[in-house]
ChimeraX commands (.cxc) that place a marker at each C-alpha (Angstrom):
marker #1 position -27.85,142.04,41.92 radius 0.5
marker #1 position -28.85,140.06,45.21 radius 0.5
marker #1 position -27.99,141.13,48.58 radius 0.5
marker #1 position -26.78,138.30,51.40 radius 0.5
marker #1 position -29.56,137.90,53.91 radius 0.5
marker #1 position -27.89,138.49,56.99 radius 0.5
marker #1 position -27.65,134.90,58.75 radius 0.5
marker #1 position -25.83,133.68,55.23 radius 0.5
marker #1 position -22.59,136.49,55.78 radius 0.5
marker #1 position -22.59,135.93,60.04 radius 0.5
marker #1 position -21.99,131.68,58.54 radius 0.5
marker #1 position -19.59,132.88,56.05 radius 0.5
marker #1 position -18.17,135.43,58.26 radius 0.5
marker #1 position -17.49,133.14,61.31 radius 0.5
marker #1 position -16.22,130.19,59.07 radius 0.5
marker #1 position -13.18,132.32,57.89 radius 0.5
marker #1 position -12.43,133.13,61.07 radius 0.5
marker #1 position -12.58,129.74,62.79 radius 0.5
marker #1 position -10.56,128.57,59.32 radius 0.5
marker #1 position -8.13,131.45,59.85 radius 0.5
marker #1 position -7.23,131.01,64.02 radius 0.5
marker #1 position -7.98,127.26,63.71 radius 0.5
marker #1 position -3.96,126.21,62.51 radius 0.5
marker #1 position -2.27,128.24,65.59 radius 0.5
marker #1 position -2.40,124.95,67.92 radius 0.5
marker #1 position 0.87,123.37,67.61 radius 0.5
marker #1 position 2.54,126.61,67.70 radius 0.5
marker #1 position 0.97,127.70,71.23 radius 0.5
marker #1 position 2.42,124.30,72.24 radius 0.5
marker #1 position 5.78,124.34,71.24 radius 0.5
marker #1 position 6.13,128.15,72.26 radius 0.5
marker #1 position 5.28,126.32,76.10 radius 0.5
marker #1 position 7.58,123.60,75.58 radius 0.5
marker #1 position 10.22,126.24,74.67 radius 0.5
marker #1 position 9.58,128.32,77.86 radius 0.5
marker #1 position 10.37,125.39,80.03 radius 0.5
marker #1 position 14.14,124.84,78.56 radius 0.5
marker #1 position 17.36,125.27,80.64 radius 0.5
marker #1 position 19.96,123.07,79.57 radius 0.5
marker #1 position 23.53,123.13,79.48 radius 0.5
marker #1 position 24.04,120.05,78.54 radius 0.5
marker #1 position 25.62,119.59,74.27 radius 0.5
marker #1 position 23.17,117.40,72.60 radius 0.5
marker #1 position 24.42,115.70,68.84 radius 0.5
marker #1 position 21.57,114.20,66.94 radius 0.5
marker #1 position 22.68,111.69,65.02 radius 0.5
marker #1 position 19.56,110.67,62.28 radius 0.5
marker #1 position 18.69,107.06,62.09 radius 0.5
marker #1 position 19.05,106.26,58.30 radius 0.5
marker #1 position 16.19,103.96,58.44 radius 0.5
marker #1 position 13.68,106.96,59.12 radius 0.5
marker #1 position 13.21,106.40,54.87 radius 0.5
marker #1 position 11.60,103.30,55.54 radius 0.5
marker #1 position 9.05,104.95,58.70 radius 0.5
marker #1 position 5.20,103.85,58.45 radius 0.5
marker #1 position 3.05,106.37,56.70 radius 0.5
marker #1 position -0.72,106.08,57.32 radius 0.5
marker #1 position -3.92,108.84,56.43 radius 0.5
marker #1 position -7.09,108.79,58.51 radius 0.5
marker #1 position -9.98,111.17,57.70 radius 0.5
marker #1 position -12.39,112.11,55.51 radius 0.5
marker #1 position -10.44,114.31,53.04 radius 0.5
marker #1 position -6.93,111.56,52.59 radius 0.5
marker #1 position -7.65,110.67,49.19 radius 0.5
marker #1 position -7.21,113.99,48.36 radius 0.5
marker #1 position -3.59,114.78,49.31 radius 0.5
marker #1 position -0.72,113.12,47.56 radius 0.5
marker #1 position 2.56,112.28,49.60 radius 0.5
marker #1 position 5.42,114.38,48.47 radius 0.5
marker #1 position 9.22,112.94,48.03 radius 0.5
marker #1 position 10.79,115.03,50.82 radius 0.5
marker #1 position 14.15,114.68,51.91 radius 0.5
marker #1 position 13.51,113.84,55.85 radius 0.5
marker #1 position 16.66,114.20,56.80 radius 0.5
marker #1 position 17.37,117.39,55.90 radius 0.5
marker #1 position 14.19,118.95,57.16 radius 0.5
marker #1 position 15.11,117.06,61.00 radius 0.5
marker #1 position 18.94,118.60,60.19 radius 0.5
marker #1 position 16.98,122.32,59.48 radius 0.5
marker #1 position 15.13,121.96,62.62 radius 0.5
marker #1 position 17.89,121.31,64.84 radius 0.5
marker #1 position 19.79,124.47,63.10 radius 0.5
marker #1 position 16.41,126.46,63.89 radius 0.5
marker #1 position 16.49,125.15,67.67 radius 0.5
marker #1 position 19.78,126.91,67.73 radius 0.5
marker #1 position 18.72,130.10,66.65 radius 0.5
marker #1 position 15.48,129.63,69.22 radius 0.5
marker #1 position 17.07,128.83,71.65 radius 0.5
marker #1 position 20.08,128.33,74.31 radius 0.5
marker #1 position 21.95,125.86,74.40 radius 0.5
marker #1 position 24.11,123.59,71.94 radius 0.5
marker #1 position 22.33,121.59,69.53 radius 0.5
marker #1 position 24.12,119.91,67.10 radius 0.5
marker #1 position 23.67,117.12,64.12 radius 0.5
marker #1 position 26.12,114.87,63.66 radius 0.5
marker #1 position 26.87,112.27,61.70 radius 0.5
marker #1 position 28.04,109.52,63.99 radius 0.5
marker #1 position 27.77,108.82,67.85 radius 0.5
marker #1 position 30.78,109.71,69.61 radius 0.5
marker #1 position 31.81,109.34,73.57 radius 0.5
marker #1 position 29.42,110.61,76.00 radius 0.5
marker #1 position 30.52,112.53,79.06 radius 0.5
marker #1 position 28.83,114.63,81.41 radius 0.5
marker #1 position 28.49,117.91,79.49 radius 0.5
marker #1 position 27.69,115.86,76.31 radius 0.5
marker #1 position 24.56,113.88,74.82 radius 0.5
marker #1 position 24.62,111.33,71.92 radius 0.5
marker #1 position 21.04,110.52,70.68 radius 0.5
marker #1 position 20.05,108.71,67.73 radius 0.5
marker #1 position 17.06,109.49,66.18 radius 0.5
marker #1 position 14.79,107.77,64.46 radius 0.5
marker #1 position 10.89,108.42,62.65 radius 0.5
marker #1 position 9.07,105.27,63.53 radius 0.5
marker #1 position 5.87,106.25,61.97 radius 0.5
marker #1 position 3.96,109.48,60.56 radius 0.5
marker #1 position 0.02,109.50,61.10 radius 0.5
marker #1 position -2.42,112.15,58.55 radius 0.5
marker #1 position -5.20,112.95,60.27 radius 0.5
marker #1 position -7.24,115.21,57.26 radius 0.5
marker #1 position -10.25,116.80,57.94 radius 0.5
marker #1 position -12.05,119.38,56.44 radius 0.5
marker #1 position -10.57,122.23,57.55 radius 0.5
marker #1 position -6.75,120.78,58.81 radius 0.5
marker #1 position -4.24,118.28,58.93 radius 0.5
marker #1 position -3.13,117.08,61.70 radius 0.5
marker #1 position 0.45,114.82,61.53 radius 0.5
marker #1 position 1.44,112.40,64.66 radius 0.5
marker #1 position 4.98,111.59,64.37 radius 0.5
marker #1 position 5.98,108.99,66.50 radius 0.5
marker #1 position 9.89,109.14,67.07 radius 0.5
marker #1 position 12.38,107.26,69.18 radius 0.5
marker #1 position 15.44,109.46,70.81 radius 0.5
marker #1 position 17.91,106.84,71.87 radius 0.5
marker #1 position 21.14,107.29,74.28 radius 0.5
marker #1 position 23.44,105.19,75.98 radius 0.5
marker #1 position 20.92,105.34,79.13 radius 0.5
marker #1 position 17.35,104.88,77.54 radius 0.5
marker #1 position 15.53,105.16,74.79 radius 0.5
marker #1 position 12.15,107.48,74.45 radius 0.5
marker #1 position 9.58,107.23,72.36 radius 0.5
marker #1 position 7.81,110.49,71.85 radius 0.5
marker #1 position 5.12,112.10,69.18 radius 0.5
marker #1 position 5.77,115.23,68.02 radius 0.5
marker #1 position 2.53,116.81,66.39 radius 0.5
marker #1 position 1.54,119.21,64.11 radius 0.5
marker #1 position -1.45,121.09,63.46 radius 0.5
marker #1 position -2.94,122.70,60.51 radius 0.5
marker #1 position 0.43,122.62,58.28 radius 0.5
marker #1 position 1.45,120.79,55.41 radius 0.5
marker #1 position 4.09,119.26,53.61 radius 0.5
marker #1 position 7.51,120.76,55.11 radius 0.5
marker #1 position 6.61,122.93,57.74 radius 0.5
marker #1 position 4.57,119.85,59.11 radius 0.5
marker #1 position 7.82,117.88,59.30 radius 0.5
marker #1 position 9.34,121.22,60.78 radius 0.5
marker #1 position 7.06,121.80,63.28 radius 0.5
marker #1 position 6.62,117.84,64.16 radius 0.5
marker #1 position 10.08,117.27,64.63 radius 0.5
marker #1 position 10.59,120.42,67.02 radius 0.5
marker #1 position 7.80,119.49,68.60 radius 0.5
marker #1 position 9.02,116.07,69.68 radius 0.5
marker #1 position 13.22,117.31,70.35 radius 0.5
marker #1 position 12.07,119.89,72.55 radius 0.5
marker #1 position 10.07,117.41,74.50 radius 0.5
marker #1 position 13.10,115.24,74.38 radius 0.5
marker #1 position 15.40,118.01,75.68 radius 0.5
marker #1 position 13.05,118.92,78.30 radius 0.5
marker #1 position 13.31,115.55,79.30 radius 0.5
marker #1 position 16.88,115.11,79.44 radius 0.5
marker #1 position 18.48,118.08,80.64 radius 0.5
marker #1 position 17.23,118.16,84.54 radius 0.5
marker #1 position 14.76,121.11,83.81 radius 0.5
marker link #1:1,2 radius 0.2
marker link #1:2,3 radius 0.2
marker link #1:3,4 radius 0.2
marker link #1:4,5 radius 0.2
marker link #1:5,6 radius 0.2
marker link #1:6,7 radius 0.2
marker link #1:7,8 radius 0.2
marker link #1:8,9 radius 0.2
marker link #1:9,10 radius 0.2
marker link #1:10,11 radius 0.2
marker link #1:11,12 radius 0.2
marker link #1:12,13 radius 0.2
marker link #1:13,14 radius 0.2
marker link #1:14,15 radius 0.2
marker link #1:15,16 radius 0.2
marker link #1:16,17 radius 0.2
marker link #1:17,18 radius 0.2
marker link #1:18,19 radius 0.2
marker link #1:19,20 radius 0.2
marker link #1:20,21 radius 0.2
marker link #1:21,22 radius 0.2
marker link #1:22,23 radius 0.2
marker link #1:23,24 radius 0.2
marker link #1:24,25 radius 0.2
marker link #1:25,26 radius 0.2
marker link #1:26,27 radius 0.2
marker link #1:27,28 radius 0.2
marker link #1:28,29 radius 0.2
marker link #1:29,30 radius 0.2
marker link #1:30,31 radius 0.2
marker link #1:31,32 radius 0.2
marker link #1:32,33 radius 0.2
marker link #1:33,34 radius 0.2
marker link #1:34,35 radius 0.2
marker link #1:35,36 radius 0.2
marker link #1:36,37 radius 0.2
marker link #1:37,38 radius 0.2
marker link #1:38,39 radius 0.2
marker link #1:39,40 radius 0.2
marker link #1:40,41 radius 0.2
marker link #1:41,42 radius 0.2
marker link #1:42,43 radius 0.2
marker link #1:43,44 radius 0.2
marker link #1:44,45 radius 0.2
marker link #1:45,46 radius 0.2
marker link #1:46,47 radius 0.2
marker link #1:47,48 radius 0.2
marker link #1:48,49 radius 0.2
marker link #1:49,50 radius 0.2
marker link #1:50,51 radius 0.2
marker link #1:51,52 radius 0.2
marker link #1:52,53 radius 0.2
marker link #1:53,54 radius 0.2
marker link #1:54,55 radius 0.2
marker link #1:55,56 radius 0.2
marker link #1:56,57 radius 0.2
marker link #1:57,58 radius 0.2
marker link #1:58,59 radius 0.2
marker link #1:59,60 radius 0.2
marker link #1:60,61 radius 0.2
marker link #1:61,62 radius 0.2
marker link #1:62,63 radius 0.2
marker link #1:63,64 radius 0.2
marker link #1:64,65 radius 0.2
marker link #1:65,66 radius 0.2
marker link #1:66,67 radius 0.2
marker link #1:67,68 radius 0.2
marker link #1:68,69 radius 0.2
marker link #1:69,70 radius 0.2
marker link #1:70,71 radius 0.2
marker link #1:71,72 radius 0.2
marker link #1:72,73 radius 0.2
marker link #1:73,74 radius 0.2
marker link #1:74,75 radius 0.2
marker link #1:75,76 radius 0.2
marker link #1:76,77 radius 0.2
marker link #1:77,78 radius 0.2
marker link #1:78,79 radius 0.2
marker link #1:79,80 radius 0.2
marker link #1:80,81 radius 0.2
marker link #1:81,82 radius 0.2
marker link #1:82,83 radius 0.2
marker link #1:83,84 radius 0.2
marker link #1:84,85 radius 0.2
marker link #1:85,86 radius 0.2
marker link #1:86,87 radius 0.2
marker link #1:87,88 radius 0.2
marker link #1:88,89 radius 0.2
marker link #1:89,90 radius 0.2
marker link #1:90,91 radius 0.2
marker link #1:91,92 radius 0.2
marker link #1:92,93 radius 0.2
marker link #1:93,94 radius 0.2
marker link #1:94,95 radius 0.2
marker link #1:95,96 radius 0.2
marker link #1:96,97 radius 0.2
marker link #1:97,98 radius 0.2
marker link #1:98,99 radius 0.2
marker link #1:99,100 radius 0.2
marker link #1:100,101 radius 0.2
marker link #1:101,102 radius 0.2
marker link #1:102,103 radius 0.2
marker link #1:103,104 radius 0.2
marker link #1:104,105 radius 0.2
marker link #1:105,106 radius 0.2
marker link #1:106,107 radius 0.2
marker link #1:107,108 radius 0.2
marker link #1:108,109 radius 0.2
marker link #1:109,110 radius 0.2
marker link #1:110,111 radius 0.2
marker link #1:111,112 radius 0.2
marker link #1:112,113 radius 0.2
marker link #1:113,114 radius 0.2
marker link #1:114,115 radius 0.2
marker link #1:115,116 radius 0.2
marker link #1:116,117 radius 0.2
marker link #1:117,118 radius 0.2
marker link #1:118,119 radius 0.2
marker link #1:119,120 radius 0.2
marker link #1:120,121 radius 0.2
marker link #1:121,122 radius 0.2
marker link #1:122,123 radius 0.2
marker link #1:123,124 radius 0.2
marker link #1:124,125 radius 0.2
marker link #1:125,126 radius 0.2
marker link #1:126,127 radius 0.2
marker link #1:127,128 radius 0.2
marker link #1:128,129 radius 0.2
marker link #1:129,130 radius 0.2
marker link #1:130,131 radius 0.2
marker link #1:131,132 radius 0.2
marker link #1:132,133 radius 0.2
marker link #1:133,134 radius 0.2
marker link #1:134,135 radius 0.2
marker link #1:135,136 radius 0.2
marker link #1:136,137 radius 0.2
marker link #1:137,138 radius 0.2
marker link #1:138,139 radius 0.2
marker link #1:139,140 radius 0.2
marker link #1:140,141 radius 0.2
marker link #1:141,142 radius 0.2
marker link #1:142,143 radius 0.2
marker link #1:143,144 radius 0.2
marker link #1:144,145 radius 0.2
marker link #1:145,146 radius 0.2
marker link #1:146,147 radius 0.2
marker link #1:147,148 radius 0.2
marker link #1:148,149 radius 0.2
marker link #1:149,150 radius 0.2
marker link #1:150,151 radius 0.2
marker link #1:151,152 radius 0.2
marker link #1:152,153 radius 0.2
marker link #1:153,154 radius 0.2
marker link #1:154,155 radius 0.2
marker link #1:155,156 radius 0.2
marker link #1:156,157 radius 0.2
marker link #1:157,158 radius 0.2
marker link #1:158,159 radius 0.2
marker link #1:159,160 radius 0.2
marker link #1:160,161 radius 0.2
marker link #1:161,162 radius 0.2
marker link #1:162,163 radius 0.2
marker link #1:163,164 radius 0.2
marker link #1:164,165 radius 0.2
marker link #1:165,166 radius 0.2
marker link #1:166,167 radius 0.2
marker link #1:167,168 radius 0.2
marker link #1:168,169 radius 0.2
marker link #1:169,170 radius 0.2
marker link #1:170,171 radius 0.2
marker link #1:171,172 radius 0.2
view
């Protein structure tokens, strides 16, 4: 039986733990973002149906190696707003259709523009660039997530960019 020389387990010892703290990034963030929320303002989220037909593109060394999955967009940006509520005060709502505004009450459509892979070695990174769009203005934000894949990127992504959209809209 051979023994590890010493120098071989420190390399194998610090790699797991730069592979195992390296993912908590986006979560940090959005933990920030959610400290800075005060509104009393109702937001509805309406989805923009053409979020199917967003741009998908994969930088990196690794992006031959992951496959996109079929996922149901729409229902994963309807979960998150569901897991804002939990999170979070406040009323945030999905809706179908845009109704009347008013002064307690925020229409915004919502719509994935484009989703960008970055895939290294150790983690993904996903960009997604969104546009939140109300009778006043329209934004254009990027909600981003770190080390996760497949749904919990589109989780984290898409609570990454509303929050930055309420923050923005609700006089904080």
């Amino acid at each position: 039986m051979k023994i590890i020389n010493k120098p071989v387990l420190k390399l194998i010892i610090i790699s797991l733990l730069f592979f195992l703290f390296s993912d908590c990034g986006s979560s940090k963030e959005i933990n920030e973002l959610s400290s800075q929320i005060n509104c009393q303002k109702r937001i509805y989220f309406v989805w923009d149906d053409e979020s199917n037909y967003a741009k998908y593109s994969k930088n990196g060394n690794f992006n031959n190696l992951v496959k996109r999955k079929n996922l149901n967009i729409k229902d994963l940006f309807i979960s998150t707003i569901k897991r804002l509520n939990k999170k979070h005060e406040g009323e945030y709502i999905y809706s179908e259709y845009i109704g009347f505004p008013s002064d307690s009450v925020i229409y915004v459509k919502v719509k994935l523009e484009k989703v960008n892979w970055n895939m290294g070695f150790s983690k993904t990174i996903a960009d997604m660039q969104m546009s939140f769009s109300t009778n006043e203005k329209e934004l254009k934000l990027i909600g981003r997530s770190n080390g996760y894949s497949g749904e919990k990127c589109y989780l984290k992504s898409f609570e990454d960019a509303t929050l930055q959209f309420i923050i923005a809209n609700c006089g904080n």
